[in-house]
PDB file with one MODEL, atoms N, CA, C and O in Angstrom:
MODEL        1
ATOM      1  N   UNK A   1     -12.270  17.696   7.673  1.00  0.00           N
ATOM      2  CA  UNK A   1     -11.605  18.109   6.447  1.00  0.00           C
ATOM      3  C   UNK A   1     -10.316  17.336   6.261  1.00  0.00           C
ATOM      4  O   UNK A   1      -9.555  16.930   7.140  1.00  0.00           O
ATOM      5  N   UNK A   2     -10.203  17.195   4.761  1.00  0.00           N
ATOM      6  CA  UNK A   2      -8.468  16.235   4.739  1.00  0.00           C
ATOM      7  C   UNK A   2      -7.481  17.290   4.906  1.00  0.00           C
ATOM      8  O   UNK A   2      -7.636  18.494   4.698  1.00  0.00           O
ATOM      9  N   UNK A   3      -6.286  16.578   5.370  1.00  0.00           N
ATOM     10  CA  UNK A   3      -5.159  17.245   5.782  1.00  0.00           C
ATOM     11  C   UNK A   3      -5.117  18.210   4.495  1.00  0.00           C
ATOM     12  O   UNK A   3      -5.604  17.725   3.474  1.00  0.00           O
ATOM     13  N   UNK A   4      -4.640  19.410   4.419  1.00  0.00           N
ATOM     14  CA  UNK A   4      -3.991  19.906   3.731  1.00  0.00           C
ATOM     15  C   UNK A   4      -2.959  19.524   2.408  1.00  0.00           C
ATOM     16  O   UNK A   4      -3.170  19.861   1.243  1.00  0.00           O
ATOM     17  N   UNK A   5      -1.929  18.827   2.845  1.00  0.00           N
ATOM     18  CA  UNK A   5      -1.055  17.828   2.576  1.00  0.00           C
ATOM     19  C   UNK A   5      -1.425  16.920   1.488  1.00  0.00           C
ATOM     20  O   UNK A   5      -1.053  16.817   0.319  1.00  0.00           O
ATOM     21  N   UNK A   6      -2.417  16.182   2.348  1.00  0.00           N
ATOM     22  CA  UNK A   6      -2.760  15.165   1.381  1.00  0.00           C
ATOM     23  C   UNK A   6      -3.802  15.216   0.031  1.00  0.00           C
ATOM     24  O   UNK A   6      -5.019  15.032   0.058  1.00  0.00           O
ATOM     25  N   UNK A   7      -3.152  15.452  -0.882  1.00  0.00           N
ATOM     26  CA  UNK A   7      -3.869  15.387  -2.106  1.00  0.00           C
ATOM     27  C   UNK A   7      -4.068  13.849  -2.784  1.00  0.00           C
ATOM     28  O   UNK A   7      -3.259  13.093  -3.322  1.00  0.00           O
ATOM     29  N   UNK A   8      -5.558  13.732  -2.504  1.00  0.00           N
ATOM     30  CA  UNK A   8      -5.689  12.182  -2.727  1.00  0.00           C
ATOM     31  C   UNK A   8      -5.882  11.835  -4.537  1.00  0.00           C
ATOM     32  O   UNK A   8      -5.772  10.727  -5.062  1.00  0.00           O
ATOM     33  N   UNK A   9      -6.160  13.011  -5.155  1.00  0.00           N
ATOM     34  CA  UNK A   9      -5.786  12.771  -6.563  1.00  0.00           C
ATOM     35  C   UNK A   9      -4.601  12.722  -7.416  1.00  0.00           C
ATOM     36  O   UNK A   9      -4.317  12.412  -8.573  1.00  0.00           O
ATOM     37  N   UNK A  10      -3.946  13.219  -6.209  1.00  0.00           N
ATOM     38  CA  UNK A  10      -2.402  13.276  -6.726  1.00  0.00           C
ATOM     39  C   UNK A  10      -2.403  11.369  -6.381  1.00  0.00           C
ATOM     40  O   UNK A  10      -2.133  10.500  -7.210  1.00  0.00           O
ATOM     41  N   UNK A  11      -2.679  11.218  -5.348  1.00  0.00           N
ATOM     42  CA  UNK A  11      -2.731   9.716  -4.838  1.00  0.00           C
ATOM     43  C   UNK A  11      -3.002   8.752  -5.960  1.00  0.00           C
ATOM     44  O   UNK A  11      -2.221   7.965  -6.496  1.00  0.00           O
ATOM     45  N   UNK A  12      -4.460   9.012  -6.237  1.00  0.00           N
ATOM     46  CA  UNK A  12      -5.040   8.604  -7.007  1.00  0.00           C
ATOM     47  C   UNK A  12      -4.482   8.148  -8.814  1.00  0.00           C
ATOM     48  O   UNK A  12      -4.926   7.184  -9.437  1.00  0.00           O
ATOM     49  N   UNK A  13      -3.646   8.940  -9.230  1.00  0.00           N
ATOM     50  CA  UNK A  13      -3.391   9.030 -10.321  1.00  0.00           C
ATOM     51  C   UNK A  13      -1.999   8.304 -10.300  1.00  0.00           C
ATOM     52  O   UNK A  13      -1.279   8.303 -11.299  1.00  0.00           O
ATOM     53  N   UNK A  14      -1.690   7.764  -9.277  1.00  0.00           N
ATOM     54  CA  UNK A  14      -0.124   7.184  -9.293  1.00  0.00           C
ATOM     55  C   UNK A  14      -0.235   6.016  -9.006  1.00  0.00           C
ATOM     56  O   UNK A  14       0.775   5.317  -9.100  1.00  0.00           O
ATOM     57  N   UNK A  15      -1.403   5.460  -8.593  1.00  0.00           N
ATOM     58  CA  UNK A  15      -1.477   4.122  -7.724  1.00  0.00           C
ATOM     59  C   UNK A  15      -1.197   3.246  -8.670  1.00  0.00           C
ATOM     60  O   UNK A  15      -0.907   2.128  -8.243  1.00  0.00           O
ATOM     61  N   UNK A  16      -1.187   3.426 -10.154  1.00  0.00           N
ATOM     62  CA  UNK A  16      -0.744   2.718 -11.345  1.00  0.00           C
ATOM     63  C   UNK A  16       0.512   2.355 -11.502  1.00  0.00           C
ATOM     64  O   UNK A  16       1.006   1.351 -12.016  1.00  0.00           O
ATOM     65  N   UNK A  17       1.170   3.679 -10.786  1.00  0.00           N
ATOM     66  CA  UNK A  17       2.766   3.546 -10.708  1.00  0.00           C
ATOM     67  C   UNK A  17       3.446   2.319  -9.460  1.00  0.00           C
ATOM     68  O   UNK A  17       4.602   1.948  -9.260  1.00  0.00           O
ATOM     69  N   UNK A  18       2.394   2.020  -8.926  1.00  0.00           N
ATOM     70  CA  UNK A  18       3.041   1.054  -7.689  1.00  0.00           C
ATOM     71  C   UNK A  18       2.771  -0.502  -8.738  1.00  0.00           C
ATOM     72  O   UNK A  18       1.780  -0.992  -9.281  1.00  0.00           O
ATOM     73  N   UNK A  19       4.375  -0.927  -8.631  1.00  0.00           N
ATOM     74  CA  UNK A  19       4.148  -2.549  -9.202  1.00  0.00           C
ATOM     75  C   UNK A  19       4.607  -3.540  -8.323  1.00  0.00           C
ATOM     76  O   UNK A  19       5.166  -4.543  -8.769  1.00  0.00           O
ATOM     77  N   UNK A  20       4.347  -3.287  -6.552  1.00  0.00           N
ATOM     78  CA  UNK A  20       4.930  -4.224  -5.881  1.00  0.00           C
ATOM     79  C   UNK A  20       4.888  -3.817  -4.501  1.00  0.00           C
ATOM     80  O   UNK A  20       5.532  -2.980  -3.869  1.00  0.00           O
ATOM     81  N   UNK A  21       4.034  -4.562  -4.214  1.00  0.00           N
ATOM     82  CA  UNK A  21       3.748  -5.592  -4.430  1.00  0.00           C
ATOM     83  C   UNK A  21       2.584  -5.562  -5.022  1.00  0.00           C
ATOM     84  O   UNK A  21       1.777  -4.759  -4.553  1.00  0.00           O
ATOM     85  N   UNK A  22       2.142  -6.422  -6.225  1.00  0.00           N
ATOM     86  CA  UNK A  22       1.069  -6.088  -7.386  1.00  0.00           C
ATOM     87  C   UNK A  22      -0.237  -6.033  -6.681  1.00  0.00           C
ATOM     88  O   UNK A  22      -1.124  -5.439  -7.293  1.00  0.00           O
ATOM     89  N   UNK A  23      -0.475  -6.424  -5.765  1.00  0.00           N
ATOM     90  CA  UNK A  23      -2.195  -6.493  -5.224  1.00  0.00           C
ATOM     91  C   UNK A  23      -1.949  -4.970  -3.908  1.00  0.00           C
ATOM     92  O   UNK A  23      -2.709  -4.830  -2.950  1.00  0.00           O
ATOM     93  N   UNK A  24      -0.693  -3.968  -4.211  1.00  0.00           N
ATOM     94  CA  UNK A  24      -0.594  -2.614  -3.510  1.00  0.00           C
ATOM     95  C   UNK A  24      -1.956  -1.938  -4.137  1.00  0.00           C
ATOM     96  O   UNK A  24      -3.007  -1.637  -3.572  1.00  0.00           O
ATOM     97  N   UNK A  25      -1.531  -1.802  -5.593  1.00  0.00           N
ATOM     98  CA  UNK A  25      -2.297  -0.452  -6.384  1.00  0.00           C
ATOM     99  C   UNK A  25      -4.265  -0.443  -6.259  1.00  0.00           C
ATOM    100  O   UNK A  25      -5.076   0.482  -6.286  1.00  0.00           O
ATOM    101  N   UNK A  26      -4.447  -2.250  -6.094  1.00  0.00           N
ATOM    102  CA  UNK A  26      -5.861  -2.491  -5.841  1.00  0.00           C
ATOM    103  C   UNK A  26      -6.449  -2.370  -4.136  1.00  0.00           C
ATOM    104  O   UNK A  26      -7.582  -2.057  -3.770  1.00  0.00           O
ATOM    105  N   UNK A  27      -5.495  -2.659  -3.460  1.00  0.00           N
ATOM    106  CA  UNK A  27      -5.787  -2.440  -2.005  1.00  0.00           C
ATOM    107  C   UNK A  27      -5.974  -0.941  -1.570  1.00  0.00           C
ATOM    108  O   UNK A  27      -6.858  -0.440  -0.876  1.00  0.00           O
ATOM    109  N   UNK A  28      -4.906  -0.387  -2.168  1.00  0.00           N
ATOM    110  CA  UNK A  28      -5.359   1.052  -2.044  1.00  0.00           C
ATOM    111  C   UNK A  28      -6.485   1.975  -2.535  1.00  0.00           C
ATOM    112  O   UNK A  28      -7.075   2.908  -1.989  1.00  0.00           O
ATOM    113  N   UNK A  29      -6.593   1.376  -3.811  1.00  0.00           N
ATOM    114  CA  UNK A  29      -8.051   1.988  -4.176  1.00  0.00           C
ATOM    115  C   UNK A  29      -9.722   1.574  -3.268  1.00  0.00           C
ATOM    116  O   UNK A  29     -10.816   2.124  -3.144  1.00  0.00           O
ATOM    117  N   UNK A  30      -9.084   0.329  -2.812  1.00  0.00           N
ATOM    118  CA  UNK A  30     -10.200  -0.207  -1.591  1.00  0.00           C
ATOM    119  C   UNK A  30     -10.594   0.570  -0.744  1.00  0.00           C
ATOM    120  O   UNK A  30     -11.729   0.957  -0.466  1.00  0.00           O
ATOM    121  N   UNK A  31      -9.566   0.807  -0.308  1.00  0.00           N
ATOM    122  CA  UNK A  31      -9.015   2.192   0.828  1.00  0.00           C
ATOM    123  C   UNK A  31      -9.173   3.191   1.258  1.00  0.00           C
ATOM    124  O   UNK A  31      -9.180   3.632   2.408  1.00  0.00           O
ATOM    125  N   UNK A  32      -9.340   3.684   0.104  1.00  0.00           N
ATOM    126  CA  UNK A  32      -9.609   5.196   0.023  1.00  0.00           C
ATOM    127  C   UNK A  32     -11.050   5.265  -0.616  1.00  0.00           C
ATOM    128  O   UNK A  32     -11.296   6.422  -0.956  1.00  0.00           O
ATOM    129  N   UNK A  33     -11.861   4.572  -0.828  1.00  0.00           N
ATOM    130  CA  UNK A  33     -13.274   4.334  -1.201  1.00  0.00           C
ATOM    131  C   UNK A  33     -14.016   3.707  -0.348  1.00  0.00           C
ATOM    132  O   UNK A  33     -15.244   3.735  -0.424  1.00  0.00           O
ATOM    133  N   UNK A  34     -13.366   3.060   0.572  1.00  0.00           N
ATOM    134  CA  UNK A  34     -14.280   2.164   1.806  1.00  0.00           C
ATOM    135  C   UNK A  34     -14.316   3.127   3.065  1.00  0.00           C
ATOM    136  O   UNK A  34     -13.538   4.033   3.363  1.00  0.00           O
ATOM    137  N   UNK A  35     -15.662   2.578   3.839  1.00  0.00           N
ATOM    138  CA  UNK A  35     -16.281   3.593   5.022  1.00  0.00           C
ATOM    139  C   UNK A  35     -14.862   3.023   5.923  1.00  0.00           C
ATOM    140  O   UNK A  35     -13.863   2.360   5.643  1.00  0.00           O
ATOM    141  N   UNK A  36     -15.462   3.757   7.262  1.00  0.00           N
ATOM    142  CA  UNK A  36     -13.730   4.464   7.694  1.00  0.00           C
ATOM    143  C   UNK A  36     -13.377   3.188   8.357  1.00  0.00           C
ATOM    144  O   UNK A  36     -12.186   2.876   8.354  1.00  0.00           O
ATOM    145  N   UNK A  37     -14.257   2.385   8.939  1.00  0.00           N
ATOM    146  CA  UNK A  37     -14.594   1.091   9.770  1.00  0.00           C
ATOM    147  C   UNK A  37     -13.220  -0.001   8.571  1.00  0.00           C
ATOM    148  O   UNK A  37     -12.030  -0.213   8.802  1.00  0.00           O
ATOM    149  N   UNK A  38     -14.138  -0.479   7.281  1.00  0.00           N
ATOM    150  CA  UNK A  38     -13.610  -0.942   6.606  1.00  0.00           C
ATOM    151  C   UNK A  38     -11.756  -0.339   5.884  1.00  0.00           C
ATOM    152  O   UNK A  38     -10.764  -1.057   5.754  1.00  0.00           O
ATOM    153  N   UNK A  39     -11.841   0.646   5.667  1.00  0.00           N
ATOM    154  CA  UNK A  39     -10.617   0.996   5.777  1.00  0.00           C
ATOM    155  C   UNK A  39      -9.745   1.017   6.169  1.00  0.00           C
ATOM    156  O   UNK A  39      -8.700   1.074   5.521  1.00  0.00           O
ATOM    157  N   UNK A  40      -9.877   0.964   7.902  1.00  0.00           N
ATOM    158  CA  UNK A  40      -8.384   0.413   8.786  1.00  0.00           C
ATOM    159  C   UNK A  40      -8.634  -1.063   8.377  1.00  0.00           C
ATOM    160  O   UNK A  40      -7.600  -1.653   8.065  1.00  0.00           O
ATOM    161  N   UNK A  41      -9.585  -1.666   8.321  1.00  0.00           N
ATOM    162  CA  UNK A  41      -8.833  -2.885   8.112  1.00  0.00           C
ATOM    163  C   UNK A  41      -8.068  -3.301   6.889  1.00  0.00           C
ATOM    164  O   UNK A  41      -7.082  -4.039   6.921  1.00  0.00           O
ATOM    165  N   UNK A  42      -8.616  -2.753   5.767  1.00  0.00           N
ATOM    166  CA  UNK A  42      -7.867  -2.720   4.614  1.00  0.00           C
ATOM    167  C   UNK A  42      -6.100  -2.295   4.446  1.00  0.00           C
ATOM    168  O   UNK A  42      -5.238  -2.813   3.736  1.00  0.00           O
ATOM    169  N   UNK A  43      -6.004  -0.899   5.625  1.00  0.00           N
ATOM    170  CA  UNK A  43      -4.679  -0.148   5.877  1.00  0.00           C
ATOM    171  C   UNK A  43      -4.054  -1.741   6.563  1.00  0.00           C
ATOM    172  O   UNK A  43      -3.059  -2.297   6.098  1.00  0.00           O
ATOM    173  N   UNK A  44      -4.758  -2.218   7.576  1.00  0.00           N
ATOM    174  CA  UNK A  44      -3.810  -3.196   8.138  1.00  0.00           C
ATOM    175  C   UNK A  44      -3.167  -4.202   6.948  1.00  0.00           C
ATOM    176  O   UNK A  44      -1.970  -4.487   6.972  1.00  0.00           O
ATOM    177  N   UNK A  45      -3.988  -4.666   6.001  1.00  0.00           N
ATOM    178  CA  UNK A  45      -3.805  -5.522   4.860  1.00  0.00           C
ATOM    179  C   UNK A  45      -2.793  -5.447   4.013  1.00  0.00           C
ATOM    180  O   UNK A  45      -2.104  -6.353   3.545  1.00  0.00           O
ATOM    181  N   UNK A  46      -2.743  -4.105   3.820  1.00  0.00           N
ATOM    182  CA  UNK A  46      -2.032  -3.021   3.344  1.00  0.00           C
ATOM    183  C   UNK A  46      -0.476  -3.638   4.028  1.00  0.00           C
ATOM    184  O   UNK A  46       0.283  -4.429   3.469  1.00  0.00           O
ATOM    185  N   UNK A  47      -0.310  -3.049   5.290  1.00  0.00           N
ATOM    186  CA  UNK A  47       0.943  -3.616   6.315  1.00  0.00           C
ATOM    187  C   UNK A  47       1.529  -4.677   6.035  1.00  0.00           C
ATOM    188  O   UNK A  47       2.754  -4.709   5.926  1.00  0.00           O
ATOM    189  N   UNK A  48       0.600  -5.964   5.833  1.00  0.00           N
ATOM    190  CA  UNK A  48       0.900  -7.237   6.309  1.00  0.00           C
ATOM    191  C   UNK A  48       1.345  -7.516   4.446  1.00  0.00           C
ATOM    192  O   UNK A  48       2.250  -8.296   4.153  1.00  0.00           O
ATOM    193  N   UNK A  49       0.874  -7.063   3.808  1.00  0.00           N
ATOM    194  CA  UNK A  49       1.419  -6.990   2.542  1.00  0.00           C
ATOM    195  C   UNK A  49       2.421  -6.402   2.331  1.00  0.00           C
ATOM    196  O   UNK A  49       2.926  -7.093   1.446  1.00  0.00           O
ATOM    197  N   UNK A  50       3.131  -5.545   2.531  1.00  0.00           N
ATOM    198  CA  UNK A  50       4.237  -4.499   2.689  1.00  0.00           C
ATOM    199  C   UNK A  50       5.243  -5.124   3.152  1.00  0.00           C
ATOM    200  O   UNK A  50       6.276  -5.463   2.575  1.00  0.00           O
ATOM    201  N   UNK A  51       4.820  -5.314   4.539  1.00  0.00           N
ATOM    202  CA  UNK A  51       5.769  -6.145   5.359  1.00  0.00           C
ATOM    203  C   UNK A  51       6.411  -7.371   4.393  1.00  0.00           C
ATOM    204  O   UNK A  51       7.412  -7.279   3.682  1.00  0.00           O
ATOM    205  N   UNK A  52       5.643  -8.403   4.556  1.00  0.00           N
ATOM    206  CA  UNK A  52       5.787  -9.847   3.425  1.00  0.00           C
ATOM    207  C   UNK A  52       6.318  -9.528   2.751  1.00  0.00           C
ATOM    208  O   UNK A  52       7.373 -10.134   2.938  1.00  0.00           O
ATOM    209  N   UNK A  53       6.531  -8.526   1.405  1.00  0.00           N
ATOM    210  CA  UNK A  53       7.002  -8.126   0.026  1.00  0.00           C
ATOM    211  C   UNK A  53       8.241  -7.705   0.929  1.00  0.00           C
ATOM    212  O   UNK A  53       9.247  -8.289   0.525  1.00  0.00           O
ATOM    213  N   UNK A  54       8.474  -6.962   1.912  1.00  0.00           N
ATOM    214  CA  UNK A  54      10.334  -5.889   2.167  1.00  0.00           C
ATOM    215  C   UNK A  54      10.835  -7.418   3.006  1.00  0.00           C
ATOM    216  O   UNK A  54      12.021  -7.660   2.780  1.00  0.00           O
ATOM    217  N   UNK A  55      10.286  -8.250   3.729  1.00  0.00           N
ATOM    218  CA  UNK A  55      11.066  -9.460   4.016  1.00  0.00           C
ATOM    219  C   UNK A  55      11.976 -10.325   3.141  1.00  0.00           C
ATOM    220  O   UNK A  55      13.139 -10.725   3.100  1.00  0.00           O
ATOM    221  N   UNK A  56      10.441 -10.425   2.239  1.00  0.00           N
ATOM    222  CA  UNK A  56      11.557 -11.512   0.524  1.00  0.00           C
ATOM    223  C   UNK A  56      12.477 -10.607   0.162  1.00  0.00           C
ATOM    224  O   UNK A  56      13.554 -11.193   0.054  1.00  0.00           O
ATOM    225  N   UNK A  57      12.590  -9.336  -0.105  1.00  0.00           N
ATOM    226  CA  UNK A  57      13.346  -8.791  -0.726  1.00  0.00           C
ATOM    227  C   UNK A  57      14.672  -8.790   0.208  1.00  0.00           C
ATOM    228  O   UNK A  57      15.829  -8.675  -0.197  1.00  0.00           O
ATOM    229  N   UNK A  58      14.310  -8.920   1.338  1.00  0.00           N
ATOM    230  CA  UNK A  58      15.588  -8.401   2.545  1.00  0.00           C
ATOM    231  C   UNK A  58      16.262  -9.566   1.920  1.00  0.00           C
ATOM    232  O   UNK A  58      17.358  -9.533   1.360  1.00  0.00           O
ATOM    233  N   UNK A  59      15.192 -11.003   2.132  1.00  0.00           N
ATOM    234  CA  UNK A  59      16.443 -12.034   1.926  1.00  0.00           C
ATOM    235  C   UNK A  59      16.887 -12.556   0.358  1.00  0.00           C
ATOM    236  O   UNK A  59      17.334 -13.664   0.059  1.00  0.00           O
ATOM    237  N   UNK A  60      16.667 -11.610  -0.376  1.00  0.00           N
ATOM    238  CA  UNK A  60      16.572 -11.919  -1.634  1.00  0.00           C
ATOM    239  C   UNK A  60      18.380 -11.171  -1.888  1.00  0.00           C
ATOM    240  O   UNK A  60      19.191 -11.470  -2.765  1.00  0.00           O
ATOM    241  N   UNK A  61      18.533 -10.078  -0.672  1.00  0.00           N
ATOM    242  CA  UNK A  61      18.935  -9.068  -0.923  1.00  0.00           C
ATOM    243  C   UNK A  61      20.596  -9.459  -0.536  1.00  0.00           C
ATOM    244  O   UNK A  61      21.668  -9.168  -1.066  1.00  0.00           O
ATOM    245  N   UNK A  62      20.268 -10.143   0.480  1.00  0.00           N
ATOM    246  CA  UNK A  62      21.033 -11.071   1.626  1.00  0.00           C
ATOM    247  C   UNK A  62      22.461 -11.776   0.829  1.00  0.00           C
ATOM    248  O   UNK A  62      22.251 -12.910   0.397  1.00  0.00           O
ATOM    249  N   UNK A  63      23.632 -11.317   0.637  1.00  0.00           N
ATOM    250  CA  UNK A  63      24.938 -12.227   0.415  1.00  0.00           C
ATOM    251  C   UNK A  63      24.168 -13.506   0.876  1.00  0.00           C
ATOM    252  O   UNK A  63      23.242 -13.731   1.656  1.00  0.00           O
ATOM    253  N   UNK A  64      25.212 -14.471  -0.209  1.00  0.00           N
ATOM    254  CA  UNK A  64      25.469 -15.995   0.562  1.00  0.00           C
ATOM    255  C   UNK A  64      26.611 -16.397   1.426  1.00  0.00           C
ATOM    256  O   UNK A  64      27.456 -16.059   0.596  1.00  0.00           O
ATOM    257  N   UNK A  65      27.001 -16.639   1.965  1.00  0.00           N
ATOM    258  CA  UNK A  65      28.012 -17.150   2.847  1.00  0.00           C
ATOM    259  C   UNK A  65      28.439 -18.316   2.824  1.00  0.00           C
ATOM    260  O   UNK A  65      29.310 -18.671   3.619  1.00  0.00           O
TER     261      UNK A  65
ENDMDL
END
């Protein structure tokens, strides 16, 4: 059974609201529709996308000196 917690239509109905990194809102719908095998790997994709997007921004974010 899903957690309690997690209401995946609440999920579902917001993933529109994510604009960034732009290939978030389609990975996630992958995600949560793919068998469980395919899904961690998608979650990892997920990461390595996340990650990449909060790096540029760190140094985007970054004074010059």
């Amino acid at each position: 059974l899903p957690l309690p917690s997690l209401d995946l239509g609440c999920v579902q109905r917001h993933l529109a609201d994510l604009t960034r990194p732009t290939e978030a809102p389609t990975l996630l719908r992958e995600m949560l529709q793919a068998p469980p095998e395919l899904a961690l790997r998608i979650q990892l994709q997920v990461l390595d996308t996340a990650q990449s997007h909060l790096e540029q921004q760190a140094q985007l974010s970054r004074p010059e000196y």
